[in-house]
C-alpha positions in Angstrom: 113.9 106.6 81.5 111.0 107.3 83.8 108.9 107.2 80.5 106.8 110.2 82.6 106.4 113.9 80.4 107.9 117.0 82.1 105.3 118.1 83.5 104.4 115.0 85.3 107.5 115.1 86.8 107.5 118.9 87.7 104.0 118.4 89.3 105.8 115.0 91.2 108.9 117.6 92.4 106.5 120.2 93.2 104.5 118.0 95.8 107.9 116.8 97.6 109.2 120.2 97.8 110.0 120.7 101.4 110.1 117.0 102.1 113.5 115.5 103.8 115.6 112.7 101.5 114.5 109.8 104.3 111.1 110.8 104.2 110.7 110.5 100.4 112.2 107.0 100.7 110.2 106.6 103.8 107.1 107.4 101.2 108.5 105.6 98.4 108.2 102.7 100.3 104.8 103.2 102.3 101.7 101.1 100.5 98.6 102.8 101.1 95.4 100.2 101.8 93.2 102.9 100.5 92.7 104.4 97.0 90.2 107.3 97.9 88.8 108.6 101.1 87.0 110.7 102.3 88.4 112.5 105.8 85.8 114.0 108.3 86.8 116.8 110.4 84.6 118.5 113.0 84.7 122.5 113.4 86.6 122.0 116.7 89.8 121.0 115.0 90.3 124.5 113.7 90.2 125.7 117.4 93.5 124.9 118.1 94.3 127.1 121.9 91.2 128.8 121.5 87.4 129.3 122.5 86.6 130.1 119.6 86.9 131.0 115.7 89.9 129.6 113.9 93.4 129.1 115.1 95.5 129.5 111.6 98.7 126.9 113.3 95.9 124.4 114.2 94.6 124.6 110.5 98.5 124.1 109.0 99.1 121.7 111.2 95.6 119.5 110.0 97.2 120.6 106.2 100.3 118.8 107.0 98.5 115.8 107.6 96.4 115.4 104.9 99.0 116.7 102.1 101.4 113.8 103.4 98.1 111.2 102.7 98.1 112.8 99.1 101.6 112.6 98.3 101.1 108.8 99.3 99.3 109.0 96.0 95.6 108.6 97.3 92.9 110.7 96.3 91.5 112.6 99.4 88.4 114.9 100.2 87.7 116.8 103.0 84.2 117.2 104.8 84.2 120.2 107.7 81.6 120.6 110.7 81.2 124.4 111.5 81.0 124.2 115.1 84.0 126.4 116.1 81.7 129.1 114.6 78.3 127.9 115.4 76.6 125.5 117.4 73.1 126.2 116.3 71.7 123.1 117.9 72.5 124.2 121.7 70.3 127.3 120.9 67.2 125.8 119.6 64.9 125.2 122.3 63.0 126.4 125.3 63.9 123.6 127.2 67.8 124.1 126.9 67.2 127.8 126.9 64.3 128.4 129.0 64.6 132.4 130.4 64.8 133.0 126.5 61.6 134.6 125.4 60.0 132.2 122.7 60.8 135.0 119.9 63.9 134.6 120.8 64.4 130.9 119.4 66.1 130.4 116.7 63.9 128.4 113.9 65.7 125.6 113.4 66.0 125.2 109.5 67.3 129.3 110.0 70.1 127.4 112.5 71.4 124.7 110.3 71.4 127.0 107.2 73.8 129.3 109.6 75.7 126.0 110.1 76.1 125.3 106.6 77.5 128.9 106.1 79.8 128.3 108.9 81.4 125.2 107.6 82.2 127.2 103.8 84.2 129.8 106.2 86.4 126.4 107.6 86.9 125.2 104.1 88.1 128.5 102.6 90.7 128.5 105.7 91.8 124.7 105.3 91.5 125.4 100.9 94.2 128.7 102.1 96.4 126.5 104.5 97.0 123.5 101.7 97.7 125.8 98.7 100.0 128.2 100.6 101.7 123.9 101.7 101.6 124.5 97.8 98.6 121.4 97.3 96.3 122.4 94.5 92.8 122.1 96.3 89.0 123.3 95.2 86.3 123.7 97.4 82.8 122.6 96.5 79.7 123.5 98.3 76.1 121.8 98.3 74.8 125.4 98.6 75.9 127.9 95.0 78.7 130.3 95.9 79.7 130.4 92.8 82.4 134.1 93.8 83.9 131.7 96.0 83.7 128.1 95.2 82.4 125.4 93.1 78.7 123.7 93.0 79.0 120.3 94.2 79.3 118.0 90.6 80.3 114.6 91.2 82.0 114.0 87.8 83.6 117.2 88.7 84.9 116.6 92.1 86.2 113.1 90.9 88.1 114.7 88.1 89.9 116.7 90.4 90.5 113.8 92.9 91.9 112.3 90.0 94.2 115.1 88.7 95.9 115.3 91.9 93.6 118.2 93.7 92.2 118.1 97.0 88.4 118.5 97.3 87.2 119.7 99.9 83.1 119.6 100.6 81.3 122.5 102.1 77.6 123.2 103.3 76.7 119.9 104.8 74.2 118.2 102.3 72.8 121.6 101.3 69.9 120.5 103.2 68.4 121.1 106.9 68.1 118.9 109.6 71.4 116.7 107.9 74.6 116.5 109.9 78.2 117.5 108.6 78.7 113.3 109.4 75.7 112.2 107.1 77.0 114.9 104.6 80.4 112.7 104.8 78.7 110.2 104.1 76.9 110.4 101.2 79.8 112.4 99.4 81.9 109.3 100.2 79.4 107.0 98.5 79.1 109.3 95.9 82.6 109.9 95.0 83.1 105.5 95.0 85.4 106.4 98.4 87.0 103.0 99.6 86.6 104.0 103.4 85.0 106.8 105.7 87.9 109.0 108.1 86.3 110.2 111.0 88.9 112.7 113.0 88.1 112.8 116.6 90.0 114.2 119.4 90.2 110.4 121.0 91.5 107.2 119.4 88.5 105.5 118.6 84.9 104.7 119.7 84.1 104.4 123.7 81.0 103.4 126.0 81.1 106.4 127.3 83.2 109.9 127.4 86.9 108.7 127.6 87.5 112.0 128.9 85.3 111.9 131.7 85.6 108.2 132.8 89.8 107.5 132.1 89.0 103.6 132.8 86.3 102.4 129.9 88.3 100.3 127.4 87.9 101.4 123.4 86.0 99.0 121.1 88.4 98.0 118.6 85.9 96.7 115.6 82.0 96.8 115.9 79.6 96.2 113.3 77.0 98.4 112.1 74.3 97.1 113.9 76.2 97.1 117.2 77.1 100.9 116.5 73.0 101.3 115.9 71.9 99.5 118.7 74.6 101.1 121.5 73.4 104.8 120.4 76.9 105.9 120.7 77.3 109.2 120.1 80.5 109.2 117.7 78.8 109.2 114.4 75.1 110.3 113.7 72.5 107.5 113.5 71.8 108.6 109.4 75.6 108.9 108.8 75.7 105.2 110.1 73.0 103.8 108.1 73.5 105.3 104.9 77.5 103.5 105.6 75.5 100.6 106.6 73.3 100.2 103.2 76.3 100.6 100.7 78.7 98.6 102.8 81.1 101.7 103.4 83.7 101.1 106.5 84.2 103.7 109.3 87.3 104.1 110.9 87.0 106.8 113.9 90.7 107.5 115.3 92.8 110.7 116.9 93.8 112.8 114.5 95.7 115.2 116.9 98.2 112.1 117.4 100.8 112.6 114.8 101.4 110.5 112.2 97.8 108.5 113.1 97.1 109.5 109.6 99.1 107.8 107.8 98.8 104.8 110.0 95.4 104.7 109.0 95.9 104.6 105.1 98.6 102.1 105.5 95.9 99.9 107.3 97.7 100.1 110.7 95.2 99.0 113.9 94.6 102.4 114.4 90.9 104.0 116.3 88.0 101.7 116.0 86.7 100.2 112.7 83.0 100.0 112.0 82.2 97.5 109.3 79.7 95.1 108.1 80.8 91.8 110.2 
């Protein structure tokens, strides 16, 4: 006797459908460090081969990941950036843009209210790529939609965390002049998340563009303050010191690495961890 109802045990089936034998006892044995998290993923990870918009294999492919974190049983929500859509900030001002005519500029509340639209468009494509993975997920936005998704409720985003469901948390803050990263966050404070995910496209934080300069070593731990003070670009200033007032780790790793993860949650030494001391 499992002393579980039917319908806990259909829902349990219905999670590892598609799941290989050795990977459910690969599962059954992982321990997760993490209870709740909150996952941060920028705009760019829906590109995928393209320039722009949203490649539909890149955005399975990032469903993949974070349904095999859920069936680990830890409750997971999703924060989006928009910039595969829109990149309002590069547009803002004469100095980037000086041949523009001054009309021309965008005003840049107008900008990040555009963003905010763009990240609901990522978060109805990620909501469509975990339910069709068959993941019961609900999108909540700071801004009412309410043909399309939920208001942002706290109670109501940690019931569904706790029932199983996927949230995932659209529009930024709801507010201008607020990154997708400081929208992250705050909705991880809120929601009592154990640790903050950042998902970059390099293993961890760097001095300087890894890309660019192949030879600068990764920092594998630094403190708030050393984050603060080094003005690296990884994570937003606000982002870090709201993390930095409640005591809420950062862990900034590769999420195009396979299986990085999963690593993660297990507490592997995986990206760079940003912590108190």
């Amino acid at each position: 006797m499992t002393g579980k109802n039917p319908k806990t045990l259909e829902k349990e089936n219905d999670c590892l459908k598609g799941v290989g034998k050795g990977e459910i006892k690969q599962l059954e044995r992982s321990k997760t460090k993490y209870k709740r998290v909150v996952l941060k993923l920028s705009g760019e990870a829906f590109l995928g081969k393209l320039v722009h918009g949203i490649d539909l294999s890149a955005v399975s492919s990032i469903a993949k990941e974070i349904i095999s974190v859920r069936k680990l049983g830890t409750d997971i929500a999703v924060v989006i950036g928009g910039g595969n859509l829109w990149r309002g900030r590069e547009i803002l001002t004469k100095d980037k843009m000086p041949f523009i005519e001054k009309e021309a500029i965008l005003d840049r509340v107008t900008a990040d209210y555009m963003g905010m639209l763009a990240t609901v468009i990522n978060a109805l494509a990620l909501q469509d790529g975990l339910e069709k993975l068959g993941q019961p997920t609900r999108v909540q936005t700071a801004i009412e939609m309410e043909k399309i998704a939920e208001p942002f409720i706290r109670r109501r985003a940690v019931r569904h965390l706790e029932k199983g469901r996927i949230v995932i948390f659209a529009g930024g803050t709801g507010n201008p002049y607020f990154t997708t990263d400081t929208a992250a966050a705050l909705r991880a404070i809120e929601i009592n998340a154990d640790v903050f995910l950042k998902a970059t496209k390099v293993d961890g934080v760097y001095p300087m563009d890894p890309l660019k300069n192949p030879k600068v070593k990764k920092y594998d731990r630094l403190t708030y303050m050393q984050a603060l003070k080094k003005r690296l670009e990884i994570i937003d200033s606000a982002a870090l010191s709201l993390c930095m007032d409640n005591r809420l780790p950062i862990i900034v790793f590769n999420l195009f690495k396979k299986g990085n993860l999963l690593k993660v949650m297990r507490g592997e030494k995986v990206g760079t961890l940003i912590e108190e001391r």
